[in-house]
N, C-alpha and C positions, 0 to 999 in steps of 0.2 A: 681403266680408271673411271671411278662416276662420275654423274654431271655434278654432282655435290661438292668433291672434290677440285673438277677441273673449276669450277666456277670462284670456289675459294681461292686457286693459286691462280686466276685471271686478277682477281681481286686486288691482290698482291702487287704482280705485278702492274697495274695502274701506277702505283706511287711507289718506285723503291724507293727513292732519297726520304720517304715517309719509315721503311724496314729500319730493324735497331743495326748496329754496326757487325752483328755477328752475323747477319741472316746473309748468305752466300745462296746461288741456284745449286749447288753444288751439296746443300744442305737440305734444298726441299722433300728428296724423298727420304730422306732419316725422321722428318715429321711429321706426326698420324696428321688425321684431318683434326679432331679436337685438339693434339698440341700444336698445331701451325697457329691453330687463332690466337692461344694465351701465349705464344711468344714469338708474335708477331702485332704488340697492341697498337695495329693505328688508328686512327684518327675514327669514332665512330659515326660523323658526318659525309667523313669522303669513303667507306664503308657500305654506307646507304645508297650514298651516289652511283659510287662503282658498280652496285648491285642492280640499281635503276637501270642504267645504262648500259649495262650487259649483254651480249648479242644472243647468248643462251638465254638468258630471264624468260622468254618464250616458253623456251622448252623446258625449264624445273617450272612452271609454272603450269604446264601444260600433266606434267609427272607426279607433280603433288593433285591434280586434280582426279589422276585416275586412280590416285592410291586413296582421294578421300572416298570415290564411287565404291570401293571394293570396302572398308575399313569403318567407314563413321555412321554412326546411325542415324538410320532417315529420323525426319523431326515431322515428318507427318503425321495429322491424329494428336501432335500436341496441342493441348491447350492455349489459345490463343491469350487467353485474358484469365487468372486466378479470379475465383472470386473472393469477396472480401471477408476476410477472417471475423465471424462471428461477436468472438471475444473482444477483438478489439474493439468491435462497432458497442459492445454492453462498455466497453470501459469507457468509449468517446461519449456516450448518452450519460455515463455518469458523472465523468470530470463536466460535462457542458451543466448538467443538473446543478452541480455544488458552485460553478462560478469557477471554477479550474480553469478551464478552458474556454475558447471562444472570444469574444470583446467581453468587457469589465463592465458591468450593469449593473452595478449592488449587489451582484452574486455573492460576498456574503452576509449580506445585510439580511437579504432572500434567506441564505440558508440559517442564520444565526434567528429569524424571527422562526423556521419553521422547525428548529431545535428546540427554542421555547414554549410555543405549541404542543409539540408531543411531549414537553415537560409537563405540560399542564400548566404552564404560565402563560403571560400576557405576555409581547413583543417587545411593550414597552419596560416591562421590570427587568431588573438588572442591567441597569445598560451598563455598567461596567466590564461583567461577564460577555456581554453582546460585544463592545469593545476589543475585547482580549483575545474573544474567537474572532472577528472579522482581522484585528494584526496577524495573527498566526496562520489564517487561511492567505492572505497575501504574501506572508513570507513561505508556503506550497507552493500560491499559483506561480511566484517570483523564481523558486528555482525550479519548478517544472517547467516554464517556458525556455528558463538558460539552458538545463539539462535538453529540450526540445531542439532548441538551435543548434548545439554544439552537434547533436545525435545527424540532426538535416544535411547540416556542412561537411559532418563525415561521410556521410552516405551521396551526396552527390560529389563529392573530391573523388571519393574513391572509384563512384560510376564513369566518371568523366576521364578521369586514367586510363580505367578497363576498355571504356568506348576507343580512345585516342591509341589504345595499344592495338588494338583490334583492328582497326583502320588503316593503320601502318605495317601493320600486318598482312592486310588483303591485299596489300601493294608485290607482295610476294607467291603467298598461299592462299588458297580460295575459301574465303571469309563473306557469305554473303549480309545483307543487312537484316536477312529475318533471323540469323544467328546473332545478331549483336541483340538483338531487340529481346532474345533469349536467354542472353548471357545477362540483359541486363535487370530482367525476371529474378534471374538467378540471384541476383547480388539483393534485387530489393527484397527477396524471400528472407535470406542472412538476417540482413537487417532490421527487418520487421522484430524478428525476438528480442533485439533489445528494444526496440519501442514499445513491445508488449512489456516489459519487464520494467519500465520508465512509467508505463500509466499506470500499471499495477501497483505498484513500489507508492505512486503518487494517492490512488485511490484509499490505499490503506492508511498514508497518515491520516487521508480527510475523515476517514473512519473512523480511526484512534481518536484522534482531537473533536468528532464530533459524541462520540459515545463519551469521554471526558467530561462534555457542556452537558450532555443530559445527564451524566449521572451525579454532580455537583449541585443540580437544580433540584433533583427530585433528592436529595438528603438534605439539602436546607430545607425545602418546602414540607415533605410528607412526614420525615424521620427526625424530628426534633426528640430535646432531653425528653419532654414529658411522654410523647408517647413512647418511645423507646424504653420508660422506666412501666409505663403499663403493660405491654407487650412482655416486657422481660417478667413482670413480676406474675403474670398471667403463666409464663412457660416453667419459672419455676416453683411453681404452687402446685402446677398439674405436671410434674416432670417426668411422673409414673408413665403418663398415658398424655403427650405433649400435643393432643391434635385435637385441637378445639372443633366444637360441633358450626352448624351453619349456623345457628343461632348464637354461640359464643362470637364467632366472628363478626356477626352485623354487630353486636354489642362492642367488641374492639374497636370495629374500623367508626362510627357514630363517637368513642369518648378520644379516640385519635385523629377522627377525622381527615382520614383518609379513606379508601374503596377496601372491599371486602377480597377482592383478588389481591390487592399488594400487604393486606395481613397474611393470607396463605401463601403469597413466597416468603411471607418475610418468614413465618415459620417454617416452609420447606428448608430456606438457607440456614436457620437457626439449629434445628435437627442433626443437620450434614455438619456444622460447625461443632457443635458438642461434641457427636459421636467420634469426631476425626483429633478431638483435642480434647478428652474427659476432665482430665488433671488443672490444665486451663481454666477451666471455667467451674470447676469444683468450690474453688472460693468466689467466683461471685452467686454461684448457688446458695452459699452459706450464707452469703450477708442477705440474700433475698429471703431466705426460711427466717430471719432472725427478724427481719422486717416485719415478714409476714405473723410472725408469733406477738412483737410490739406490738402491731396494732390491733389482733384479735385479745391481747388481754385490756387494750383501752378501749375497743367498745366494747368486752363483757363488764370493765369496772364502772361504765357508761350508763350500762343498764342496769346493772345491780344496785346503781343509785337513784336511778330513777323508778325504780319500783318496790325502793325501801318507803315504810311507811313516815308521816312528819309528826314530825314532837317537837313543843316548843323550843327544844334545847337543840335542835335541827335546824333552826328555822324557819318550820314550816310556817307558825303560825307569830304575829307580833307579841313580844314581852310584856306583858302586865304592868304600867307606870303606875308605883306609887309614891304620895307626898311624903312629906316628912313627919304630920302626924299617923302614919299609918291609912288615913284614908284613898280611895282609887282616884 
C-alpha cells in the first residue's frame, strides 16, 4: 500500500465518531484512495491537523521532494524582474498628459486651453465649450480611477489567495518562496492585459472627446455660411477640372480667410464627397450653375448700361425748364 494511501486511512482513523455511520474498517478496502475522501467528508480543519501531526508527514514530504528533483523544471536562468511593458509606460505618459491620471491639477483646464490652441483660438474663447470638455474629461478621469480600484483589489485578492494557498501548501509539498514570488509574476503578467485594455479603452475616449472639441472649433471659426458659399461656388463653376491653382487658392483662403492648406483639404474632401455621392449633390450643382448664370447676366446688363451712350431722355443730361410764355 502507498504512503499516500496509508497516510489517508491514518487520517481517518484520528476521528471515527467524526466518519458518517456507514463507514465500517471492514469497508476500507472496498474504497479507492480518491473515493475514501468524498465519502468520507470530515472535518477539513482536523484534516489539516491530522496531516500536521502525522508521524509519516516526514516521509511524503521527503517523496514529494524527490519526485519534484526528477519532474519540475529548474527555474534557473529565469528572469528575475520583467521589464516594464513599453506600451503601457506610452499609455501612463499619456493618461498623466491629459489630466487622466496622477493628482487633479487643472488637467483639464491644461488640456481644454491646449485643444483651443491647436484650434486656433484663444484659451479664453468659448468657455462654455471649455466647460463642457473639462465635465466630460472628469467624468473619464472619475470612472478610470473606479474602473482602476475595482481592477487593484482584484488583483491583489486574488494574489493573496494564490500566496495563502501556496503557503499552506509548503506545509505539505516542497514550495519554496522563490516559486511563490513566481507564481506571483505570473498572476501579475494575467493581469496586466486588462490594465492595458482599461488605459487603452480610457486613452481613446480622451481622444474621441478631444478630436470632437477641435473639430467644433475649427467649423465655427474657419467654415462659416459665407465661405463655405464661396468655396462651393468656386467648385462648381470649375467642376470640369475641380483643382484650383496655387494662385486660385491664396485668392480663396484671403476672401475666406482662412490658410491656404485648409482650402486644399477642404477640396480634397469635397472631390471624394462628390465622386462617392454624384446624384447627391447634382442639385446643389444646379442651383450653383443657376446662381452662377444670375449673376453673369447682372453684371453684363451692368455694363451694357454703363457704356450705352446719354440722351437727355436717359438722363444723362438735365431737362430744358421752360416758362409758360415759351421763354427758358
Amino acid at each position: 500500500m502507498s504512503i499516500l494511501r496509508l497516510l489517508d486511512l491514518s487520517v481517518v482513523r484520528c476521528w471515527p465518531e467524526e466518519a458518517p455511520a456507514q463507514w465500517t474498517p471492514q469497508r476500507e478496502g472496498e474504497l479507492g484512495g480518491s473515493t475514501a475522501g468524498c465519502a468520507l467528508p470530515l472535518n477539513f480543519q482536523h484534516r489539516k491537523h491530522a496531516l500536521n501531526c502525522h508521524r509519516m508527514k516526514p516521509a511524503l514530504f521527503s517523496v514529494l521532494c524527490e519526485i519534484k528533483e526528477k519532474t519540475v523544471l529548474s527555474i534557473r536562468g529565469v528572469q528575475e524582474e520583467d521589464p516594464p511593458d513599453p506600451q503601457i509606460m506610452r499609455l501612463d505618459n499619456m493618461l498623466l498628459a491629459e489630466g487622466v491620471s496622477g493628482p487633479e491639477k487643472g488637467g483639464g483646464s491644461a488640456a481644454a486651453a491646449a485643444a483651443a490652441a491647436a484650434a486656433g483660438g484663444s484659451p479664453n474663447d468659448g468657455s462654455i465649450e471649455h466647460s463642457d470638455y473639462r465635465a466630460k474629461l472628469a467624468q473619464i478621469r472619475q470612472i478610470y480611477h473606479s474602473e482602476l480600484e475595482k481592477y487593484e483589489q482584484a488583483c491583489s485578492e486574488f494574489t493573496n489567495h494564490v500566496m495563502n494557498l501556496l503557503r499552506e501548501q509548503s506545509r505539505t509539498r516542497p514550495i519554496s518562496p522563490k516559486e511563490i514570488e513566481r507564481m506571483v509574476a505570473i498572476i501579475h503578467r494575467k493581469f496586466s492585459s486588462i490594465q492595458m485594455q482599461l488605459k487603452q479603452s480610457t486613452c481613446e475616449a480622451v481622444m474621441i472627446l478631444r478630436s470632437r472639441f477641435l473639430d467644433a472649433r475649427r467649423k465655427r471659426r474657419n467654415f462659416n455660411k459665407q465661405a463655405t458659399e464661396v468655396l462651393n461656388e468656386y467648385f462648381y463653376s470649375h467642376l470640369s477640372n475641380p483643382y484650383p491653382s496655387e494662385e486660385a487658392k491664396e485668392e480663396l483662403a484671403k476672401k475666406c480667410a482662412i490658410t491656404v492648406s485648409q482650402v486644399s483639404n477642404w477640396f480634397g474632401n469635397k472631390r471624394i464627397r462628390y465622386k462617392k455621392n454624384i446624384g447627391k449633390f447634382q442639385e446643389e450643382a444646379n442651383l450653383y450653375a443657376v446662381k452662377t448664370a444670375v449673376d453673369a447676366a447682372n453684371v453684363s446688363a451692368q455694363a451694357s448700361q454703363a457704356n450705352s451712350p446719354a440722351t437727355p431722355n436717359s438722363g444723362g443730361y438735365p431737362a430744358p425748364c421752360y416758362t409758360p410764355d415759351g421763354r427758358l
